[in-house]
N, CA, C and O atoms as a printed pandas DataFrame, in Angstrom:
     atom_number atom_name residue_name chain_id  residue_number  x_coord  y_coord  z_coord
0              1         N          UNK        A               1   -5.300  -26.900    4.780
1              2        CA          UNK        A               1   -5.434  -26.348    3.444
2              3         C          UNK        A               1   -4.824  -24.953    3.434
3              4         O          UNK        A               1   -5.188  -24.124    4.267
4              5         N          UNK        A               2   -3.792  -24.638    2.399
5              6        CA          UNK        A               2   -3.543  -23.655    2.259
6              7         C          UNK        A               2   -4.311  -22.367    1.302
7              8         O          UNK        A               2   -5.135  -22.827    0.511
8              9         N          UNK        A               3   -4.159  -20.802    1.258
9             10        CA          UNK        A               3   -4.693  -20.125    0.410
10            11         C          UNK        A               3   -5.021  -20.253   -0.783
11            12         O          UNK        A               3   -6.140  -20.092   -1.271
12            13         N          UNK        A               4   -3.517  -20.713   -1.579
13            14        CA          UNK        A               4   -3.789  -21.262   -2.950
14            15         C          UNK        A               4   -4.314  -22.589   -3.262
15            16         O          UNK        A               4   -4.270  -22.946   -4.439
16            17         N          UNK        A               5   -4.602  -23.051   -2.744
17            18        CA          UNK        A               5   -5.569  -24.328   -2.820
18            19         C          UNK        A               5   -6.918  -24.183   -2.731
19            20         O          UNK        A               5   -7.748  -24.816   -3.382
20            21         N          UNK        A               6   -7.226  -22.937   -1.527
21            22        CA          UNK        A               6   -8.804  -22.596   -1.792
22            23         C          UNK        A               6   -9.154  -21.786   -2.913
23            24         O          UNK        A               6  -10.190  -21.789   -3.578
24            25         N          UNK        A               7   -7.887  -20.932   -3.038
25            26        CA          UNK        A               7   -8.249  -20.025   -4.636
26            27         C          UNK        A               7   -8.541  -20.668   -5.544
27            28         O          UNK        A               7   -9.351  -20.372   -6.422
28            29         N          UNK        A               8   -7.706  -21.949   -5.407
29            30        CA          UNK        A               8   -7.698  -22.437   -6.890
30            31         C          UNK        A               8   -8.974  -23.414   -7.131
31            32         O          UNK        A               8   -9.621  -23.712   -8.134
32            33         N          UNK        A               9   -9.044  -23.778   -5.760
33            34        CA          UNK        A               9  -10.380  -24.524   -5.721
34            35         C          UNK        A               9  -11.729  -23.419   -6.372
35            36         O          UNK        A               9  -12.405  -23.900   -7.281
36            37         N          UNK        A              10  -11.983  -22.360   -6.014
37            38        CA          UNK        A              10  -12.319  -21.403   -5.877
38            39         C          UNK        A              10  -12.552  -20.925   -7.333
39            40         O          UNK        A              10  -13.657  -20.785   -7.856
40            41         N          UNK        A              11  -11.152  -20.657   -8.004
41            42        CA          UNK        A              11  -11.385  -20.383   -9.314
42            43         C          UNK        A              11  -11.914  -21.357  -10.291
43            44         O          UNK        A              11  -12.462  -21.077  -11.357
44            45         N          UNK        A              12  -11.713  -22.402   -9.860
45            46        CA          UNK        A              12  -12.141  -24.255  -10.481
46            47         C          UNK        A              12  -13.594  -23.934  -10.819
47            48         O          UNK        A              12  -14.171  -23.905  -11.906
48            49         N          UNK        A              13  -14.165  -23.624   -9.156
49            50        CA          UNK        A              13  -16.052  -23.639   -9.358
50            51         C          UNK        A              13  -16.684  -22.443  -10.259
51            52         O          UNK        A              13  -17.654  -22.646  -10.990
52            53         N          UNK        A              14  -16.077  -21.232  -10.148
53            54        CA          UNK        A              14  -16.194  -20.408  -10.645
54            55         C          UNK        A              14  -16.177  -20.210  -12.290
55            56         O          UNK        A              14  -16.990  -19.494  -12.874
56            57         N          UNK        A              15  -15.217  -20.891  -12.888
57            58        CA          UNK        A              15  -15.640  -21.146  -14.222
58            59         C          UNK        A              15  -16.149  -22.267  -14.931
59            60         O          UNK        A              15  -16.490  -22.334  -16.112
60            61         N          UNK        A              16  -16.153  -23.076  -14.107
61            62        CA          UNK        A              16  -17.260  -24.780  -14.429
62            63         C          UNK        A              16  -18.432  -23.993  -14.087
63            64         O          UNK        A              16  -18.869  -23.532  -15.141
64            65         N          UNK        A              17  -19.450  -23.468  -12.675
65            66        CA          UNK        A              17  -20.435  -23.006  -12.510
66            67         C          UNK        A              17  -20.990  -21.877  -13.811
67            68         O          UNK        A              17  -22.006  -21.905  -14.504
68            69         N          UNK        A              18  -20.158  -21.190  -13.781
69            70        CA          UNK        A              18  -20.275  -19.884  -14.924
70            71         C          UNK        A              18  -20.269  -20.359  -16.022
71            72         O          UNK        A              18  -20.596  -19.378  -16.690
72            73         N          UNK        A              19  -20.123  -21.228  -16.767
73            74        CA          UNK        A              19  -20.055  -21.958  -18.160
74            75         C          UNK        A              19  -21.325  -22.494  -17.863
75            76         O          UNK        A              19  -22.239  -22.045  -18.555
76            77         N          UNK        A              20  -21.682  -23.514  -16.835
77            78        CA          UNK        A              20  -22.916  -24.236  -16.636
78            79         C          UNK        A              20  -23.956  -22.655  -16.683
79            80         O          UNK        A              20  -24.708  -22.549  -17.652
80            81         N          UNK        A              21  -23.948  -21.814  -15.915
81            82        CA          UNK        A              21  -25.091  -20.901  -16.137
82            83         C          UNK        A              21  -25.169  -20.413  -17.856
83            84         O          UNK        A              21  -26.050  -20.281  -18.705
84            85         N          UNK        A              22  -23.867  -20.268  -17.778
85            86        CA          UNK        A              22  -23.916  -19.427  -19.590
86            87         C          UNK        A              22  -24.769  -20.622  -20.304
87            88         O          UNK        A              22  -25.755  -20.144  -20.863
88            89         N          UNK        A              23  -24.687  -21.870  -20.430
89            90        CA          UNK        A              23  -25.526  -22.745  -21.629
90            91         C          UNK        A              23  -26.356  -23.028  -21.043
91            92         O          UNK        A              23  -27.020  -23.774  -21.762
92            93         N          UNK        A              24  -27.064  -22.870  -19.634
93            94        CA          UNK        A              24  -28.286  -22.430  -19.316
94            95         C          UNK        A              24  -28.878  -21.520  -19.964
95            96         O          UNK        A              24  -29.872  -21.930  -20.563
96            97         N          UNK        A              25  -28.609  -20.234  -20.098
97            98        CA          UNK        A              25  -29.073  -19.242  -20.002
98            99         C          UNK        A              25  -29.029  -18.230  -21.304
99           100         O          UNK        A              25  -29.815  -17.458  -21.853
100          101         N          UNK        A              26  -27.701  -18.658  -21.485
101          102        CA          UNK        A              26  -27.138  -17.764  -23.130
102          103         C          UNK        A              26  -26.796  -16.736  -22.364
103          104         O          UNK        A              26  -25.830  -16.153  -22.857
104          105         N          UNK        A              27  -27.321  -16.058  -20.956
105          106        CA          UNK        A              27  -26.600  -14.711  -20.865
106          107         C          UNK        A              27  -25.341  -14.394  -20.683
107          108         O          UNK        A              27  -24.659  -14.970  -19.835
108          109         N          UNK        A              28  -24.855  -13.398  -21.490
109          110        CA          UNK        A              28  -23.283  -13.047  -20.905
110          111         C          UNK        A              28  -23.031  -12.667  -20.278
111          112         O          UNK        A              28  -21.807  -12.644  -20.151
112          113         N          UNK        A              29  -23.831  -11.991  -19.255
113          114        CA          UNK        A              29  -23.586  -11.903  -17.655
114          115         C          UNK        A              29  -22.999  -12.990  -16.563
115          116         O          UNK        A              29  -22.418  -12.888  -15.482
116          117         N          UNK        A              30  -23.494  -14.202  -17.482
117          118        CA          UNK        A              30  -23.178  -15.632  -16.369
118          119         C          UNK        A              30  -21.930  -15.691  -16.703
119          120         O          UNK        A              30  -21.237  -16.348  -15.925
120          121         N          UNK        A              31  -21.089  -14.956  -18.127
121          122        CA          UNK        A              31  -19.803  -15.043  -18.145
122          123         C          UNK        A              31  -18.669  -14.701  -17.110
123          124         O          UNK        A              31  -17.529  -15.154  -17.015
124          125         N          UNK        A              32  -19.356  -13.735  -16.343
125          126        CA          UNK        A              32  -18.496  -12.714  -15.096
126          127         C          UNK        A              32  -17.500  -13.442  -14.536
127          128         O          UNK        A              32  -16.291  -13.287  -14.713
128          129         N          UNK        A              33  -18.265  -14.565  -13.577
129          130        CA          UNK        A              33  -17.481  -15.335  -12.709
130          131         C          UNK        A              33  -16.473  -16.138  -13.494
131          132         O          UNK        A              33  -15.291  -16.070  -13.159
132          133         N          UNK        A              34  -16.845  -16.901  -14.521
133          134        CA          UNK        A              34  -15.934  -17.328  -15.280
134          135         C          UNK        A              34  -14.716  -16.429  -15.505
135          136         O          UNK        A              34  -13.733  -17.072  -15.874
136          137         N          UNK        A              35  -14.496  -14.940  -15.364
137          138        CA          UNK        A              35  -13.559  -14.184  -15.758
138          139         C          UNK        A              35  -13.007  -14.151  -14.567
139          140         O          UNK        A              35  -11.776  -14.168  -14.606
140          141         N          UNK        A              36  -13.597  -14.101  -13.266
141          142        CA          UNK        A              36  -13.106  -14.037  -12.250
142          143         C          UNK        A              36  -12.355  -15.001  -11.991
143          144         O          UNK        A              36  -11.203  -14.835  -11.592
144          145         N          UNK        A              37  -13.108  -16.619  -12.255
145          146        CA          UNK        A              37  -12.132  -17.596  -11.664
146          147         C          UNK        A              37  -11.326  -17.778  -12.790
147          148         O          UNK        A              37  -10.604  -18.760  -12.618
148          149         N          UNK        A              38  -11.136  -17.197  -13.954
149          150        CA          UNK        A              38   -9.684  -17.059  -14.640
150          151         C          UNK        A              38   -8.689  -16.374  -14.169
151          152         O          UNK        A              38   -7.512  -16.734  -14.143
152          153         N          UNK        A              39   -9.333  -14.930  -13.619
153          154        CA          UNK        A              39   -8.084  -14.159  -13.088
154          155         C          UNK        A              39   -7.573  -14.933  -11.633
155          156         O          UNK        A              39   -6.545  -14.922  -10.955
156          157         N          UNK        A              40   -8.496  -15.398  -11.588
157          158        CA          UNK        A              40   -8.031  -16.167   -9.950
158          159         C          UNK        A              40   -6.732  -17.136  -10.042
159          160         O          UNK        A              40   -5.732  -17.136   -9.324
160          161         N          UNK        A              41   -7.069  -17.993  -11.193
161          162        CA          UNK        A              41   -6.265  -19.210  -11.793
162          163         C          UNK        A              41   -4.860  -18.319  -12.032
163          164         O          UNK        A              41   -3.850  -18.756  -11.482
164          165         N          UNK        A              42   -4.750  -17.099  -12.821
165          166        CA          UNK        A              42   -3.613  -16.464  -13.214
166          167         C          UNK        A              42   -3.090  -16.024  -12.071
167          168         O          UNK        A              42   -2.182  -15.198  -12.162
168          169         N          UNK        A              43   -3.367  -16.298  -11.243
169          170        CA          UNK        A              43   -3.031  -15.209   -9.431
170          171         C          UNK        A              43   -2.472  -16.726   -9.099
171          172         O          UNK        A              43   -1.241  -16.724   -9.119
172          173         N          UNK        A              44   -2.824  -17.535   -8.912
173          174        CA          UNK        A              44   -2.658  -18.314   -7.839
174          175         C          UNK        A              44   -0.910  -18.923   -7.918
175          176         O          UNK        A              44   -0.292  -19.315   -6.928
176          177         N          UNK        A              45   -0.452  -18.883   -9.080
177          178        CA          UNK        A              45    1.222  -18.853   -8.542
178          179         C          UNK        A              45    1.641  -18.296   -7.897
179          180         O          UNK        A              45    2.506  -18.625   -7.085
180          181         N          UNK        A              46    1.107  -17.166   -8.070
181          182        CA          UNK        A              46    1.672  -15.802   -7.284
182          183         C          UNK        A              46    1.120  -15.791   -5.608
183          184         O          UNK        A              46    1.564  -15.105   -4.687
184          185         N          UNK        A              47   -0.012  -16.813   -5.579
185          186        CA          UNK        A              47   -0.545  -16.570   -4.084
186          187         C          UNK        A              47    0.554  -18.033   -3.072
187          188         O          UNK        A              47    0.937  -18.046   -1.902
188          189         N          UNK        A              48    0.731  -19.042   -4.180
189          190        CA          UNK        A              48    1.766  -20.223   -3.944
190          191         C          UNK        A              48    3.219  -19.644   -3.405
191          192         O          UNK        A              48    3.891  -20.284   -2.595
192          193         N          UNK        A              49    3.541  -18.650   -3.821
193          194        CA          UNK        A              49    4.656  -18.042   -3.250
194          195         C          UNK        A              49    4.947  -17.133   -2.821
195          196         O          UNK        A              49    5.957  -16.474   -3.067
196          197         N          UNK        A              50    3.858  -16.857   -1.868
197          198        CA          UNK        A              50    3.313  -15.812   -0.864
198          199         C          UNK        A              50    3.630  -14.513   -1.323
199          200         O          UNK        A              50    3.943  -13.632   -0.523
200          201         N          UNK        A              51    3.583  -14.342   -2.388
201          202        CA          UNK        A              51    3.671  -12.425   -3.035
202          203         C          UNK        A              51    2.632  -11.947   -2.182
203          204         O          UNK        A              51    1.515  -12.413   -2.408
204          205         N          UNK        A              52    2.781  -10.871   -0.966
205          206        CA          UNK        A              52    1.814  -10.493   -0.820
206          207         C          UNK        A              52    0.952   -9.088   -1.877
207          208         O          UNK        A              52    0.141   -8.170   -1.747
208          209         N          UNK        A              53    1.508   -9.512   -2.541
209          210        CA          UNK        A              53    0.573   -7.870   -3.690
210          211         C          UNK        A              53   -0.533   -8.821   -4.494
211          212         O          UNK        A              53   -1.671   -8.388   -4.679
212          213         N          UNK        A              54   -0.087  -10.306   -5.020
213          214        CA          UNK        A              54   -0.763  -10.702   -5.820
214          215         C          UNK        A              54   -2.041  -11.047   -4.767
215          216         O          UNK        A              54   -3.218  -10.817   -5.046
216          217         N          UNK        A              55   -1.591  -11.618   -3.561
217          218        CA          UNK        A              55   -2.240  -12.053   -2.836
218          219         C          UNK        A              55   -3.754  -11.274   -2.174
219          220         O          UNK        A              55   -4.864  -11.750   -1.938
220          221         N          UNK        A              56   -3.340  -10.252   -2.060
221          222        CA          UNK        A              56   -3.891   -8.769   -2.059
222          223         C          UNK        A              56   -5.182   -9.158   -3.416
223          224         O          UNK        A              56   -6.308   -9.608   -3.203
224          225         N          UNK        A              57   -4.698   -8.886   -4.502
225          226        CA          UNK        A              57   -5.436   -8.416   -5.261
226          227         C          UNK        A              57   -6.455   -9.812   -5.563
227          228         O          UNK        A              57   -7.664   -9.845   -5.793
228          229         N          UNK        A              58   -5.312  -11.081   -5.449
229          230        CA          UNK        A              58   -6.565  -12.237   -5.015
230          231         C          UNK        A              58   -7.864  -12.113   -4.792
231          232         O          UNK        A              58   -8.905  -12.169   -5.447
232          233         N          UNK        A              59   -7.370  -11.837   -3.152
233          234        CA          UNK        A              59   -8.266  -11.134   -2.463
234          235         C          UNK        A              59   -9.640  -10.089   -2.918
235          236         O          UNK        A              59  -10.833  -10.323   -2.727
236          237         N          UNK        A              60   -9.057   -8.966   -3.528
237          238        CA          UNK        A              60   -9.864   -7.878   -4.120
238          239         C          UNK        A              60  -11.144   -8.988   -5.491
239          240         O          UNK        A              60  -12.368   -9.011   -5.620
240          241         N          UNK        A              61  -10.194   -9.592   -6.098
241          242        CA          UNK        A              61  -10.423  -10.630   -7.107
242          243         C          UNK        A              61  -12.141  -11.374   -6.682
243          244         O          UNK        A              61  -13.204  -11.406   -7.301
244          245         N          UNK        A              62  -11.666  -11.933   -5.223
245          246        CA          UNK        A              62  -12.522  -12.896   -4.621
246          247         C          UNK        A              62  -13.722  -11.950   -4.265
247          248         O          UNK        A              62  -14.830  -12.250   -4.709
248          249         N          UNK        A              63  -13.570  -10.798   -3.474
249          250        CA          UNK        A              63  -14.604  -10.237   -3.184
250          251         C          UNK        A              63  -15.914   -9.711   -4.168
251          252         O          UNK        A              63  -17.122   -9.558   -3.984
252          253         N          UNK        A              64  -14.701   -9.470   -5.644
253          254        CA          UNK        A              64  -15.789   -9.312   -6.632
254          255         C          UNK        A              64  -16.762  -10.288   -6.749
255          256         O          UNK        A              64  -17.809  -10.004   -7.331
256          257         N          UNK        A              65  -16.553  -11.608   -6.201
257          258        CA          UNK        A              65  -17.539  -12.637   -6.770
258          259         C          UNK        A              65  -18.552  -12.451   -5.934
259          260         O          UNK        A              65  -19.494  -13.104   -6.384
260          261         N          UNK        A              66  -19.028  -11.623   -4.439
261          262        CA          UNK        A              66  -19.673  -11.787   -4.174
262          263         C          UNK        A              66  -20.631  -10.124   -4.401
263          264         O          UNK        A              66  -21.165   -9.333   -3.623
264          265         N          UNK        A              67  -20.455  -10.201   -5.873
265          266        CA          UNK        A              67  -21.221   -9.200   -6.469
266          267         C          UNK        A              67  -22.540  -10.759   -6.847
267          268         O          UNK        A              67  -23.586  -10.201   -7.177
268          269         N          UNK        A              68  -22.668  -11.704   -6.870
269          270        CA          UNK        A              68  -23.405  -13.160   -7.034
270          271         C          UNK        A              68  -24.800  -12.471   -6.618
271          272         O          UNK        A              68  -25.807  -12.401   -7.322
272          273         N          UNK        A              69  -24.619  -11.960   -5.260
273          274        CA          UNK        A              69  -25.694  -11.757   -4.806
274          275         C          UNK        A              69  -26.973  -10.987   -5.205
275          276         O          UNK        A              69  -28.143  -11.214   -4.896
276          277         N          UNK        A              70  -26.257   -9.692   -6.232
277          278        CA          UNK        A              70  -27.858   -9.336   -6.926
278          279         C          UNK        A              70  -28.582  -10.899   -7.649
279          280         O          UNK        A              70  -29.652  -11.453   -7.394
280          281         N          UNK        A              71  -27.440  -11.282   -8.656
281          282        CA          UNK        A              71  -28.245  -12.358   -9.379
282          283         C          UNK        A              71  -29.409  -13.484   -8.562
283          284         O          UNK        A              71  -30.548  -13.864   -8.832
284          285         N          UNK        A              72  -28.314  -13.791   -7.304
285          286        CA          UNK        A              72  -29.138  -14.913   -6.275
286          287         C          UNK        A              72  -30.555  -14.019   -5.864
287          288         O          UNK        A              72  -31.529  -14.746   -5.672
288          289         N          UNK        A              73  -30.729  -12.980   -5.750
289          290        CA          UNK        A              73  -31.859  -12.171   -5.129
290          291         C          UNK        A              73  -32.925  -11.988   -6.431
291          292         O          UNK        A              73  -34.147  -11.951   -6.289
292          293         N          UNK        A              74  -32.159  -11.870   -7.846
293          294        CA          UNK        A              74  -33.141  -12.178   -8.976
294          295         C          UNK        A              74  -34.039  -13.449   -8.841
295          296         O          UNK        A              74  -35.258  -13.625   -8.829
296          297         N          UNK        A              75  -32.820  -14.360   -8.732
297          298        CA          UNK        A              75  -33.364  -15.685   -8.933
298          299         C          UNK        A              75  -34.465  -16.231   -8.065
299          300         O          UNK        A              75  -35.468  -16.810   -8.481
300          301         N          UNK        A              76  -34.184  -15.998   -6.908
301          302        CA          UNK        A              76  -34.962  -16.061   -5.852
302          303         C          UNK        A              76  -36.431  -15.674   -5.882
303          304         O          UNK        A              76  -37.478  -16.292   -5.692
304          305         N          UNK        A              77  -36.182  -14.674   -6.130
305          306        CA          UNK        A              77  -37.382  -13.846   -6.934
306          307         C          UNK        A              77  -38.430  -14.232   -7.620
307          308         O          UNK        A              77  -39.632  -14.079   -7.403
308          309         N          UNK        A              78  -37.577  -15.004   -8.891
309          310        CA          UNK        A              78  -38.227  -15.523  -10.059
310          311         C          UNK        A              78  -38.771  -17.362  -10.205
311          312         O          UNK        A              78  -39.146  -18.096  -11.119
312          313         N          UNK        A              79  -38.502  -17.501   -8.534
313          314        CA          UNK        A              79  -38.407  -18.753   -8.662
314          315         C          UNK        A              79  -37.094  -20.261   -9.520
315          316         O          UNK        A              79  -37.189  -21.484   -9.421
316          317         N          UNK        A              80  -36.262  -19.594  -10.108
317          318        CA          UNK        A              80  -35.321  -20.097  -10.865
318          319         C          UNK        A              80  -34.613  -20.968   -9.586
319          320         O          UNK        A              80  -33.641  -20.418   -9.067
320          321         N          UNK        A              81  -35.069  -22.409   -8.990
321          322        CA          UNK        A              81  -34.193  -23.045   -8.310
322          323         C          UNK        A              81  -32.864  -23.668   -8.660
323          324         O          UNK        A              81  -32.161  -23.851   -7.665
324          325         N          UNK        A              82  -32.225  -24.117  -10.034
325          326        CA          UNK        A              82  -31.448  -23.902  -10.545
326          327         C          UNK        A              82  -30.727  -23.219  -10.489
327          328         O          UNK        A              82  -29.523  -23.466  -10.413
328          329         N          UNK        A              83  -31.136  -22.356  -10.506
329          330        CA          UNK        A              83  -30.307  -20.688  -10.650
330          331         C          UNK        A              83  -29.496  -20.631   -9.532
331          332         O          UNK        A              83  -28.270  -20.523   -9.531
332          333         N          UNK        A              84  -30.403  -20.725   -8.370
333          334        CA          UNK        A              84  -30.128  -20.349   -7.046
334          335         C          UNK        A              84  -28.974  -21.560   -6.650
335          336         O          UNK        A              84  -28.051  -21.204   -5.917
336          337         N          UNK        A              85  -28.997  -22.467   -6.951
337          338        CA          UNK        A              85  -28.383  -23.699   -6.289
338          339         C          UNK        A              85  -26.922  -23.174   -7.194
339          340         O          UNK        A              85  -25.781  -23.155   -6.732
340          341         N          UNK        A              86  -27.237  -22.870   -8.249
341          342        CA          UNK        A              86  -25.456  -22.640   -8.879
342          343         C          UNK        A              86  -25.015  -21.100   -8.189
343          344         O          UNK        A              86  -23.841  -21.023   -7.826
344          345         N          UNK        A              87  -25.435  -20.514   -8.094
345          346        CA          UNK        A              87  -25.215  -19.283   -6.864
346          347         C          UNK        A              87  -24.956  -19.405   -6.129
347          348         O          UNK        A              87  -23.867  -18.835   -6.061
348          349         N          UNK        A              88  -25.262  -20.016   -4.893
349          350        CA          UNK        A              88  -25.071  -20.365   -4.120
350          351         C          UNK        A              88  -24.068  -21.209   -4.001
351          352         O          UNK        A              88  -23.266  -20.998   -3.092
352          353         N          UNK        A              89  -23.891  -22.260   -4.811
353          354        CA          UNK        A              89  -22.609  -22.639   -4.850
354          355         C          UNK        A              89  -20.902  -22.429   -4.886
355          356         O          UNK        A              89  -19.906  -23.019   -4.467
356          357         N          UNK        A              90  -21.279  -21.025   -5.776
357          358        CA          UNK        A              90  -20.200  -20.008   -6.240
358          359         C          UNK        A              90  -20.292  -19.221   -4.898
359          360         O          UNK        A              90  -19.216  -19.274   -4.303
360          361         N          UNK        A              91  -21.428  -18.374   -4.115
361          362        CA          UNK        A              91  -20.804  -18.111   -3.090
362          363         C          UNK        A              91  -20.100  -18.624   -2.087
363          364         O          UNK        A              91  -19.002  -18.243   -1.681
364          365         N          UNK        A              92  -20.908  -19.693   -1.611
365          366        CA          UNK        A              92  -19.956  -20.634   -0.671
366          367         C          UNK        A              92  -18.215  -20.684   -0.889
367          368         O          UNK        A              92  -17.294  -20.434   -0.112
368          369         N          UNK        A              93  -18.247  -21.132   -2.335
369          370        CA          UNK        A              93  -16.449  -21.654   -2.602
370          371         C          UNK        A              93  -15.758  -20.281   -2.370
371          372         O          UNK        A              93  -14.575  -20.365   -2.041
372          373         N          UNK        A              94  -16.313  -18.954   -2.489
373          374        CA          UNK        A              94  -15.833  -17.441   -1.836
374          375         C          UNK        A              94  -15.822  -17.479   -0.914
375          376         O          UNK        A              94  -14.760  -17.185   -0.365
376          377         N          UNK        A              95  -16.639  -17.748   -0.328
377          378        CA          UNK        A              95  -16.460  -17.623    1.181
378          379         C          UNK        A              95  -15.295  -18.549    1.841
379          380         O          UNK        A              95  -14.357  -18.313    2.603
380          381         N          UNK        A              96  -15.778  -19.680    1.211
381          382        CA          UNK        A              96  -14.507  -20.808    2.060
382          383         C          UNK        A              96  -13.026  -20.174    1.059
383          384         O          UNK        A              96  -11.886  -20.508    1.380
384          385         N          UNK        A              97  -13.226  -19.502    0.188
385          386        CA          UNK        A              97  -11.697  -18.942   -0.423
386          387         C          UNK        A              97  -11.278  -17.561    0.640
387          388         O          UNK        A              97  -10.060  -17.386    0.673
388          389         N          UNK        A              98  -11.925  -16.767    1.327
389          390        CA          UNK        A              98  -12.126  -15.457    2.022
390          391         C          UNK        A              98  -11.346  -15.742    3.259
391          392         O          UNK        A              98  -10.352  -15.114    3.623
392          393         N          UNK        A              99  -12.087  -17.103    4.079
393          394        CA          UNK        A              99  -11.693  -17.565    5.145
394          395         C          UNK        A              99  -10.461  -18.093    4.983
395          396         O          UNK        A              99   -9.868  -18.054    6.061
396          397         N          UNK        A             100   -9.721  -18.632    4.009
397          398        CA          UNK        A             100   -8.537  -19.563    4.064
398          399         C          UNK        A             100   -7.354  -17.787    3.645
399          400         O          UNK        A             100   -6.236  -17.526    4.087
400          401         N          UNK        A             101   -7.906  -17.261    3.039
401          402        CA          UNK        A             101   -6.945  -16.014    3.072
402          403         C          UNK        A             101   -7.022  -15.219    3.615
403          404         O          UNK        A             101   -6.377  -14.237    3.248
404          405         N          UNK        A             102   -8.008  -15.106    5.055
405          406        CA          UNK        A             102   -7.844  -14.129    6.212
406          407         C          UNK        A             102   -6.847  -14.883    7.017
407          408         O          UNK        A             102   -5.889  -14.242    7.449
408          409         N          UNK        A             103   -6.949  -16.333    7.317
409          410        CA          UNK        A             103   -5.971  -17.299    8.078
410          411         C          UNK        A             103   -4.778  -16.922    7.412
411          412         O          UNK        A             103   -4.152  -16.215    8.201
412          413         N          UNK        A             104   -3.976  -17.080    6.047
413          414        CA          UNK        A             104   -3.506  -16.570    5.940
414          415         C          UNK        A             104   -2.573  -15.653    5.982
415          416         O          UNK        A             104   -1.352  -15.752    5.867
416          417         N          UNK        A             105   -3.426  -14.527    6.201
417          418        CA          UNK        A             105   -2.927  -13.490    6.901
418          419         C          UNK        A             105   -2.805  -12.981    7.629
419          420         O          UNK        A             105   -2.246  -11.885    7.675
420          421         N          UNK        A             106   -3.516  -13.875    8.915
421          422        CA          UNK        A             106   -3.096  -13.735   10.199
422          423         C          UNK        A             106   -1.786  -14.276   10.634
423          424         O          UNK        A             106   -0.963  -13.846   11.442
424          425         N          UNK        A             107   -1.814  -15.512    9.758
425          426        CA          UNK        A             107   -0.584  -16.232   10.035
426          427         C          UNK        A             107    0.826  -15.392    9.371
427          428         O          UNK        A             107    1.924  -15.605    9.883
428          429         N          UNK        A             108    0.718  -14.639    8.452
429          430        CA          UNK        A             108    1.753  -13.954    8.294
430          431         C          UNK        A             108    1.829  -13.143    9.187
431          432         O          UNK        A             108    2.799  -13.409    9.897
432          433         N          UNK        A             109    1.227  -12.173    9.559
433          434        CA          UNK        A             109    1.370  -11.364   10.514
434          435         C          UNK        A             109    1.755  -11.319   12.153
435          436         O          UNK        A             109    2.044  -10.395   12.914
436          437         N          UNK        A             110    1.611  -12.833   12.326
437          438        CA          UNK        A             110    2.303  -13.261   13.725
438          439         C          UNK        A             110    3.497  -13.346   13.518
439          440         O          UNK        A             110    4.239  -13.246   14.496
440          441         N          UNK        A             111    4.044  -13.546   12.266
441          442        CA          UNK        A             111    5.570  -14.381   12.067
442          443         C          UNK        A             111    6.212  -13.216   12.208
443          444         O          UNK        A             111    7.441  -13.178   12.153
């Protein structure tokens, strides 16, 4: 699997999950990630043809999502298992997006 395939995978969960919390919830906070995995979606040509600037900011892009974690520590909190399971979900697909663009960039950097 390449970078842009996990991004895009990545940006996929990110605004299906984030839509599913928003008509959960009504809050527009659950909108966030949804913005994220839009900007992700708008990056990922750019990560397909190894720009490393877009790729970069991908990157920067992805890490925002794991701002997740106050919400998951609300939820947790409040008992909201729901909550937690779509959180958690969205972190994971970051993480497995994090890992496929550190490979990445290791692999550029040998070449």
């Amino acid at each position: 699997m390449n970078a842009h395939i996990a991004s895009l995978i990545n940006g996929i969960i990110l605004i299906v999950i984030g839509l599913w919390g928003y008509l959960e919830s009504g809050s527009a906070t659950s909108l966030i990630p949804v913005g994220i995995g839009a900007t992700l979606l708008l990056l990922n040509k750019g990560i397909q043809n190894s720009n490393k600037v877009i790729a970069h900011v991908a990157v920067l892009v992805t890490l925002l999502s794991f701002a997740n974690i106050m919400p998951l520590r609300s939820a947790l909190a409040d008992g909201r298992s729901e909550a937690v399971l779509r959180i958690i979900i969205m972190l994971s697909s970051s993480v497995y997006a994090m890992v496929f663009f550190i490979k990445s960039f290791i692999a550029a950097r040998r070449k």
